[in-house]
OpenMM code with the backbone's topology and positions (N, CA, C; nanometers):
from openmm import Vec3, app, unit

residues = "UNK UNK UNK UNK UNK UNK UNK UNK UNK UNK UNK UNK UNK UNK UNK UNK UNK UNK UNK UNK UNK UNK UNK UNK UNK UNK UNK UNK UNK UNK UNK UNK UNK UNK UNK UNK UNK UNK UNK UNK UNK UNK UNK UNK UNK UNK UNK UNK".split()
positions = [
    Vec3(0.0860, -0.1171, 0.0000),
    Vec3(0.0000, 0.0000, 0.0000),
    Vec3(0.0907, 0.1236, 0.0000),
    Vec3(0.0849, 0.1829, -0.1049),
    Vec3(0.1138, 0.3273, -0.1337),
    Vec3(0.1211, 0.4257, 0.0223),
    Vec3(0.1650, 0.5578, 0.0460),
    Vec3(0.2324, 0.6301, 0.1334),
    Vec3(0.0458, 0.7373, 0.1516),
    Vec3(-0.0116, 0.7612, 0.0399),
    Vec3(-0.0920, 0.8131, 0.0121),
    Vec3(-0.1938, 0.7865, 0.0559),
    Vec3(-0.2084, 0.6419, -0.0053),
    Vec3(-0.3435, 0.5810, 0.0217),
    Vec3(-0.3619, 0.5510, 0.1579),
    Vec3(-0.2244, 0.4992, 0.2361),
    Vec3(-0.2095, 0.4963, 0.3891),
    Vec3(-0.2827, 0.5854, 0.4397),
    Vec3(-0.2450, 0.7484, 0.4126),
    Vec3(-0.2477, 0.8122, 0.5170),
    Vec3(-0.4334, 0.8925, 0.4788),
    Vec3(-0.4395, 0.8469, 0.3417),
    Vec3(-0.6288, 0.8465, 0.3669),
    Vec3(-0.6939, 0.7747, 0.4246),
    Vec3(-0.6275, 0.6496, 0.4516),
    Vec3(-0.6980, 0.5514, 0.5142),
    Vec3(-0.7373, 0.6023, 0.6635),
    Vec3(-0.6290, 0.6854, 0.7078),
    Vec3(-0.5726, 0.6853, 0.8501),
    Vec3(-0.6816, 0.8339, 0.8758),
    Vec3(-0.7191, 0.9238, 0.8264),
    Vec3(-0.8036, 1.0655, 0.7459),
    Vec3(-0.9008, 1.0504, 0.7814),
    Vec3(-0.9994, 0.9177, 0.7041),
    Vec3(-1.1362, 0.8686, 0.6984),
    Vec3(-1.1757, 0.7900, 0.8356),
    Vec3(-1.0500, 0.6771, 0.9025),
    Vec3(-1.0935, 0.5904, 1.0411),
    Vec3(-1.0774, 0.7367, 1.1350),
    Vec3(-1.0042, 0.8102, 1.1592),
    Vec3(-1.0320, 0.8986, 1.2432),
    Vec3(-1.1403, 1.0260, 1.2449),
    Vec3(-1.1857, 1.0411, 1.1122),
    Vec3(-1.3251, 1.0745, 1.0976),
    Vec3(-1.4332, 1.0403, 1.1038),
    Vec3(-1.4145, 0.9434, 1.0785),
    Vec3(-1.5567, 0.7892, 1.1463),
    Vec3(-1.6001, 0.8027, 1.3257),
    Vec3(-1.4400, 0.7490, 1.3373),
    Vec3(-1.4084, 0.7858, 1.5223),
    Vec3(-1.4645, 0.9133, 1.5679),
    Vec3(-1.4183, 0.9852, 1.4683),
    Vec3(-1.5243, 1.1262, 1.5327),
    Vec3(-1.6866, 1.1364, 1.5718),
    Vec3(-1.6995, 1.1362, 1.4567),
    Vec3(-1.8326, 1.0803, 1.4075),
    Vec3(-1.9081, 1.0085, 1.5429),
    Vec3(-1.8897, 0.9096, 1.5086),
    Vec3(-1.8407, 0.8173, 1.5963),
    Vec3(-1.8947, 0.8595, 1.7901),
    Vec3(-1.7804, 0.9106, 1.8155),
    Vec3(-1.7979, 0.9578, 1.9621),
    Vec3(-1.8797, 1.0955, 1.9839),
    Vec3(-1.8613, 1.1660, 1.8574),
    Vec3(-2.0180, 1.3057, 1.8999),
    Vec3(-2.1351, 1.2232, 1.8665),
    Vec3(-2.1517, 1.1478, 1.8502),
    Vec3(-2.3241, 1.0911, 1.7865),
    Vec3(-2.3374, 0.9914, 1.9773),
    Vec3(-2.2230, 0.9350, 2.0183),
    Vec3(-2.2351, 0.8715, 2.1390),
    Vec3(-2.3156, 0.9849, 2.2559),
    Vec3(-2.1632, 1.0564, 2.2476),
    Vec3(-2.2088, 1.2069, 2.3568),
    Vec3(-2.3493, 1.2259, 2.3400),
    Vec3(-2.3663, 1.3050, 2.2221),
    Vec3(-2.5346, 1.3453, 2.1674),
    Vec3(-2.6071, 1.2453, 2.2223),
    Vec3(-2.6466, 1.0992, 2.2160),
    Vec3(-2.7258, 1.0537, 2.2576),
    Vec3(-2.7478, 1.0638, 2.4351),
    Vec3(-2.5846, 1.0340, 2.4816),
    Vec3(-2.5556, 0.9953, 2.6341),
    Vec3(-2.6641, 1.1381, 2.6816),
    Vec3(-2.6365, 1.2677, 2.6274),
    Vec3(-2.6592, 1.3884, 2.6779),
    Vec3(-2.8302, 1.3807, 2.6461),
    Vec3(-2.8989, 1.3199, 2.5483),
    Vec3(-3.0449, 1.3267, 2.5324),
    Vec3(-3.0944, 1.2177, 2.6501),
    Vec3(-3.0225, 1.0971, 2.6827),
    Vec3(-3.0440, 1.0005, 2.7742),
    Vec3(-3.0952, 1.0999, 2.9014),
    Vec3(-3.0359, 1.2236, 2.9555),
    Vec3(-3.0390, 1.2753, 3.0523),
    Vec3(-3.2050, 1.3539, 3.0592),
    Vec3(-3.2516, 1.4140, 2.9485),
    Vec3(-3.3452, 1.4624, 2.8864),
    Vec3(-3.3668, 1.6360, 3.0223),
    Vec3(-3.2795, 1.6474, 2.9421),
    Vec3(-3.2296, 1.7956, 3.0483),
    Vec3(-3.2935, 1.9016, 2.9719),
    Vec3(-3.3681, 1.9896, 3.0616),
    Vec3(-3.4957, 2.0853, 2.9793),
    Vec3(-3.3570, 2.2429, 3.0192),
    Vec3(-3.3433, 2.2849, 2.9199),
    Vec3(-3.2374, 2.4433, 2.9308),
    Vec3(-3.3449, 2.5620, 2.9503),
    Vec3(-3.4828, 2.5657, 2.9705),
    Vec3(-3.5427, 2.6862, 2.9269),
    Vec3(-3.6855, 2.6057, 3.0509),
    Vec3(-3.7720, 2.7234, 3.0527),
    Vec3(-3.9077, 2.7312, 3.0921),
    Vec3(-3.9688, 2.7563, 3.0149),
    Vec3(-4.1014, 2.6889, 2.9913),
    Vec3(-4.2001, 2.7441, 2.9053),
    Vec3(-4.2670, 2.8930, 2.9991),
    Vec3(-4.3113, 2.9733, 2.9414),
    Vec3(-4.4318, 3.0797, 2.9944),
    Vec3(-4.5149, 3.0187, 3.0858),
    Vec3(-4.5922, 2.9411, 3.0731),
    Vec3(-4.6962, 2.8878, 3.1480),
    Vec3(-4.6178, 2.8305, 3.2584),
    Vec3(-4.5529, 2.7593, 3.2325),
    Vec3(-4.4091, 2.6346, 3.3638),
    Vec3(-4.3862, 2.7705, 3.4579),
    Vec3(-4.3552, 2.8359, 3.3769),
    Vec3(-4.2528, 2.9524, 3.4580),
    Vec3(-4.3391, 3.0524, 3.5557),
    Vec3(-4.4804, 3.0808, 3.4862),
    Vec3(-4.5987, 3.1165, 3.5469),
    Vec3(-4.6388, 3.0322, 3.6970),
    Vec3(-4.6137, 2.9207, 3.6774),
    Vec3(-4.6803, 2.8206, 3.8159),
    Vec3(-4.5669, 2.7915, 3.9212),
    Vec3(-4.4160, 2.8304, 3.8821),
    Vec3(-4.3454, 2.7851, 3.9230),
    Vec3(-4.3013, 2.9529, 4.0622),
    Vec3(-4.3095, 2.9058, 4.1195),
    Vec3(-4.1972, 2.9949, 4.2771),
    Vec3(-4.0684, 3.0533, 4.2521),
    Vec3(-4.0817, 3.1948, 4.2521),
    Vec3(-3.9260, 3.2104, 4.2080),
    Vec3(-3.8849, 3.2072, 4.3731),
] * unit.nanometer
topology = app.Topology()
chain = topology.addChain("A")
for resn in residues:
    res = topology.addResidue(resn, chain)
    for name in ("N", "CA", "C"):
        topology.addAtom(name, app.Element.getBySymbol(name[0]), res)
């Protein structure tokens, strides 16, 4: 195998790997189902 083709090979598995571990995170982090905001109404009933 060529010097070239090596180091695309090596390009694409560590872009996969990327891939890869943000699509893991992303899910791990939806697993949590963590709300960032109040709705109006939530925020209406809720005690500051």
């Amino acid at each position: 195998m060529n010097l070239r083709r090596k180091n695309r090979l090596w390009v694409v598995c560590a872009v996969l790997a990327g891939l890869a571990l943000t699509t893991a995170l992303v899910l791990y982090a939806l697993r949590a189902n963590i709300d960032l905001f109040y709705t109006p109404g939530g925020n209406s009933l809720r005690q500051a």
